[in-house]
C-alpha positions as CSV (number, residue, x, y, z in Angstrom):
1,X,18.3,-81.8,21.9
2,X,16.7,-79.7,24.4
3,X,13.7,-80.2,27.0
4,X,11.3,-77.2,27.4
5,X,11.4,-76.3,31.1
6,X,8.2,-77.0,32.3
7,X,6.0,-74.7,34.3
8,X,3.8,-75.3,37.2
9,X,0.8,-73.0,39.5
10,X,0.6,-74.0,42.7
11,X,-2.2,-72.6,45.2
12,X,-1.6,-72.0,48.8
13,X,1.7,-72.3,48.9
14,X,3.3,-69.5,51.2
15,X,3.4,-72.6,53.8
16,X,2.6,-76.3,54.9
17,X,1.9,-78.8,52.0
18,X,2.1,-75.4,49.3
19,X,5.1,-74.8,50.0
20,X,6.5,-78.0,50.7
21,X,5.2,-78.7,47.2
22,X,6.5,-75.7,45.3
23,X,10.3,-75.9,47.0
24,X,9.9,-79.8,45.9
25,X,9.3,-79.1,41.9
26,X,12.0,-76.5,42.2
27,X,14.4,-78.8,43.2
28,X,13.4,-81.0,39.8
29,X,13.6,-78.3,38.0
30,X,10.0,-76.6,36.9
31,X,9.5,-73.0,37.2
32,X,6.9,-72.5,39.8
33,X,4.0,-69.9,40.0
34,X,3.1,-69.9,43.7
35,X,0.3,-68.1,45.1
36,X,-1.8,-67.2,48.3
37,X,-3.1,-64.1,49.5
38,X,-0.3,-62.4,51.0
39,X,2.6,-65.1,49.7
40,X,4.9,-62.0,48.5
41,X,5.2,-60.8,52.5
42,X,6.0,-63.5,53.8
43,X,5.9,-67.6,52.4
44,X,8.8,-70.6,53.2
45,X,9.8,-70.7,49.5
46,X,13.3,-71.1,48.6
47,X,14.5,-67.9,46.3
48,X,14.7,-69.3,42.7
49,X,14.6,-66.9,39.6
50,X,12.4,-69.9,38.5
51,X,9.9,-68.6,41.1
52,X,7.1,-66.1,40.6
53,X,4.6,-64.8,43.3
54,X,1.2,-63.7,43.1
55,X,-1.1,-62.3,45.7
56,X,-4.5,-62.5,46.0
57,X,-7.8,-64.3,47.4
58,X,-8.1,-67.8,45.5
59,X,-11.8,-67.4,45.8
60,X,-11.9,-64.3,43.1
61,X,-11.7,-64.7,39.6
62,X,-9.5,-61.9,39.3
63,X,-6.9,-63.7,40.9
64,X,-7.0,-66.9,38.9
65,X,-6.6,-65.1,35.9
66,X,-3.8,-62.9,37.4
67,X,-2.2,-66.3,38.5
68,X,-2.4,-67.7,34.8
69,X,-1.4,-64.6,33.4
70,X,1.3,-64.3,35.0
71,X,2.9,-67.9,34.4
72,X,2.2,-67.4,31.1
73,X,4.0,-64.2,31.1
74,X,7.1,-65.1,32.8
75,X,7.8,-68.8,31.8
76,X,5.5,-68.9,28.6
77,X,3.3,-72.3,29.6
78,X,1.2,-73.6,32.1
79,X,2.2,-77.2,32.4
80,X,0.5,-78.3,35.5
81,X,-1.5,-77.1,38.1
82,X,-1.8,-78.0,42.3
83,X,-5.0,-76.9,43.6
84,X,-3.6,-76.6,47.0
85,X,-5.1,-73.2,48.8
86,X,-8.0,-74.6,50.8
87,X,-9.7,-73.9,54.3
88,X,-10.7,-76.6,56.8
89,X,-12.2,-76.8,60.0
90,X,-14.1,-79.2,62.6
91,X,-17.0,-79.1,64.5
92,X,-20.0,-81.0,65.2
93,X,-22.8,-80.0,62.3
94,X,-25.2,-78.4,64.1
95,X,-22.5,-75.5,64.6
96,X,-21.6,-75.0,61.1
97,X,-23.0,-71.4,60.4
98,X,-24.2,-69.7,57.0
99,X,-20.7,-67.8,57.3
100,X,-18.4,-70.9,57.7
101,X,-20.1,-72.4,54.5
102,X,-19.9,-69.4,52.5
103,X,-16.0,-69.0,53.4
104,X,-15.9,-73.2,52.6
105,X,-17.3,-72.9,49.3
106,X,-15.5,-69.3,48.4
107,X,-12.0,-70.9,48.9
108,X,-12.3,-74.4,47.9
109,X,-14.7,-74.6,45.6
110,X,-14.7,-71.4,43.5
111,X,-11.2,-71.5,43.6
112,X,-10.7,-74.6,42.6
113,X,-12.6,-73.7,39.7
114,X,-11.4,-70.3,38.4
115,X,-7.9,-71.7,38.7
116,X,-8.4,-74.9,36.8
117,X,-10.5,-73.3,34.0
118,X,-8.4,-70.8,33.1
119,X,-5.4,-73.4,33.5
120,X,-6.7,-76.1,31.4
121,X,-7.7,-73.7,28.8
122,X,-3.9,-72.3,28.5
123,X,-2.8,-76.4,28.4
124,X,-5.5,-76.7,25.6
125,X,-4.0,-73.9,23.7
126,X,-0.8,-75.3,24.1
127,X,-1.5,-78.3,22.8
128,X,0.8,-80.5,24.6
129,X,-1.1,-82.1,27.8
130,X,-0.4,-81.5,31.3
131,X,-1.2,-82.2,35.1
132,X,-3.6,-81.2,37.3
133,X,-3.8,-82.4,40.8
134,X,-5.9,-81.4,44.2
135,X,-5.3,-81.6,47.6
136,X,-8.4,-83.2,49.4
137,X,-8.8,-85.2,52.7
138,X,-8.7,-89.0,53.0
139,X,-12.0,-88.8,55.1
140,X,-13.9,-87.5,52.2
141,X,-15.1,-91.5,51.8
142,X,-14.0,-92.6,55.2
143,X,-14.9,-90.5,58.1
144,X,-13.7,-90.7,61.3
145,X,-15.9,-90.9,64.6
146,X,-13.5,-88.3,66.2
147,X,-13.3,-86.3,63.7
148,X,-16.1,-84.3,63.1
149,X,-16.2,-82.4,59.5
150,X,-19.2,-83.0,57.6
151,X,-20.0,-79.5,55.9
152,X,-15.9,-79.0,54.6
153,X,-16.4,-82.4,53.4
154,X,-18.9,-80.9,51.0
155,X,-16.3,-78.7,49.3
156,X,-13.6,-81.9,49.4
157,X,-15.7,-84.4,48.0
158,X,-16.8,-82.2,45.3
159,X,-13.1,-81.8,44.4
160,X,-13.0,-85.2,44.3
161,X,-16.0,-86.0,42.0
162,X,-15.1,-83.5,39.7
163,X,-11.5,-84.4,39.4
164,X,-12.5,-87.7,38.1
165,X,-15.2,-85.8,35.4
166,X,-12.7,-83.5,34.2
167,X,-10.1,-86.5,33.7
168,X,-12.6,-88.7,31.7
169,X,-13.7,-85.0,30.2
170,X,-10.0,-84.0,29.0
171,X,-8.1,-87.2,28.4
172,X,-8.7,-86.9,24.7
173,X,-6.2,-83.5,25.2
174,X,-3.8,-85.3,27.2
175,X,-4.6,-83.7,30.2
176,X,-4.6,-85.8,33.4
177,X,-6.6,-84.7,36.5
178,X,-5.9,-86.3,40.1
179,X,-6.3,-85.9,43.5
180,X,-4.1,-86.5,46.9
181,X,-6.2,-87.0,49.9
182,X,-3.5,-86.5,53.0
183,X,-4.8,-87.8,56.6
184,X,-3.2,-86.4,59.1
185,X,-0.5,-83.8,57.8
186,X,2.1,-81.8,60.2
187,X,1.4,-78.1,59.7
188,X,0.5,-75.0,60.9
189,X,-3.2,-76.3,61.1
190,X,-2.2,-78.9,63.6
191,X,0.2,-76.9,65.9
192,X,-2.3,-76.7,68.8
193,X,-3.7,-80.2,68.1
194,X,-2.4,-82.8,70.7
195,X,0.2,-84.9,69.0
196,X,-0.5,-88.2,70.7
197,X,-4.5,-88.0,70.0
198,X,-3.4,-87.1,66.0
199,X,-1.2,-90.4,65.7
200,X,-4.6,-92.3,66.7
201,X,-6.0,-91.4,63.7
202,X,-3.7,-93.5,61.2
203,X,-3.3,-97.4,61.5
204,X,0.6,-96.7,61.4
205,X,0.0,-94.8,64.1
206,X,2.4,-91.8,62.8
207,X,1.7,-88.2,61.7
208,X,2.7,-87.4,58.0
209,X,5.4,-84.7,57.0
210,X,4.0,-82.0,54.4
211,X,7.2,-83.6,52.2
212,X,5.3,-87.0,51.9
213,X,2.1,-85.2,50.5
214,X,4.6,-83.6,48.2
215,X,6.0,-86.2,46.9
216,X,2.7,-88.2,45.7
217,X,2.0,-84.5,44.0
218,X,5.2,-84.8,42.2
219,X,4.5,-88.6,41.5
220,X,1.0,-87.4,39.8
221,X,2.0,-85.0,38.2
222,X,4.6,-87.3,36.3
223,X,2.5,-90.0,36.0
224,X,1.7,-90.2,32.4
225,X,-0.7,-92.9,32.5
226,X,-2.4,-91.8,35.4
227,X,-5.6,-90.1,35.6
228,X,-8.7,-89.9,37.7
229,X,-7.1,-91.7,40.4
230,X,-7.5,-90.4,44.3
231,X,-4.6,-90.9,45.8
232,X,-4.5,-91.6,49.8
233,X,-1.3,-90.6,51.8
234,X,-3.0,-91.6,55.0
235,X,-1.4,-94.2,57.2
236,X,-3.9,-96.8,56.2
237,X,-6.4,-94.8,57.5
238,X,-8.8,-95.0,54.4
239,X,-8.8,-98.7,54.8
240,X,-11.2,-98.8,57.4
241,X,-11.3,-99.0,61.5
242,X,-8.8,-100.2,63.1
């Protein structure tokens, strides 16, 4: 007996968490469609002929459906999805300008749902379930006094709300919808950022690798009974002060 090879998209993954993720499930052997807008020049993806790449702005239509298409075309399925590609950025919110919320809501939210339409439609047609999961941000629901980031918090917790619609939505099909919220995550985004003030911002007092966040994707996307859940990989820091 044989077990179909399964296949999975996952956004923004040329570097940090994406591609942390995307080496991760081809070491357990999925096929992975990665994508982000120039992933095909340069990305830290290991070489795999179980790997396809697709450029292209998350925020278009035309890319999601280039993104499905081509999974579907190359490994035949879309098993799972990793909403990954997302922007973020602090400042106080009386800063926030008509151009940082458009570029917010362009990336994370309309890509988020391009992507996951046209995915969940393919895992419909399949008839056989699947997986999708989002990256958020822990300080969605608990925000931090330092940390100023009310208007991308918009676009996260929206994620987050409708992650656990579309799980309630779709559990009839089998299809499982979840979300990761890292805290503070080593990658490119932080490489400026003062290491000491970043470890204040988790009760463990330690900054999380991009391989932790992957592993809790790789844990939901397995997970068959689990669904609608928001997942913190955080240090403790959604607990509460500390």
């Amino acid at each position: 007996m044989t077990t179909k090879q399964k296949t999975i998209i996952v956004t923004g993954a040329s570097q940090g968490i994406g591609a942390a993720v995307a080496n991760l499930f081809l070491d357990r052997g999925y096929n992975v469609l990665g994508n982000s807008r120039k992933i095909s020049h340069k990305n830290e993806l290991q070489r795999s002929d179980r790997l396809a790449l697709v450029d292209g702005d998350i925020g278009l239509a035309s890319t999601a459906e280039m993104i499905v298409g081509t999974a579907v075309k190359r490994f035949g399925s879309v098993d799972a999805l990793v909403n990954n590609a997302g922007i973020f950025f602090s400042k106080p919110f009386i800063e926030y300008t008509p151009e940082d919320f458009r570029a917010l809501s362009s990336t994370n939210l309309d890509g988020f749902i391009y992507t996951t339409q046209l995915a969940v439609k393919q895992m419909l047609s399949q008839k056989s379930g699947g997986s999708v999961v989002s990256i958020t941000t822990s300080i969605v629901d608990h925000p931090l006094a330092d940390f100023t980031a009310s208007v991308p918090m918009i676009t996260k917790g929206g994620i987050n709300a409708i992650s656990r619609s579309l799980a309630m939505e779709y559990a009839p099909q089998g299809i499982r919808v979840n979300v990761v919220a890292p805290g503070v995550v080593d990658t490119p985004l932080h490489r400026n950022s003062p290491k000491e003030f970043l470890r204040t911002l988790s009760p463990l007092g330690q900054i999380s690798e991009a391989k932790d966040i992957a592993e809790a994707v790789f844990y939901l996307t397995e997970a068959s009974q689990v669904t609608g859940e928001v997942l913190h990989v955080d240090g403790g820091a959604h607990l509460g002060r500390w």
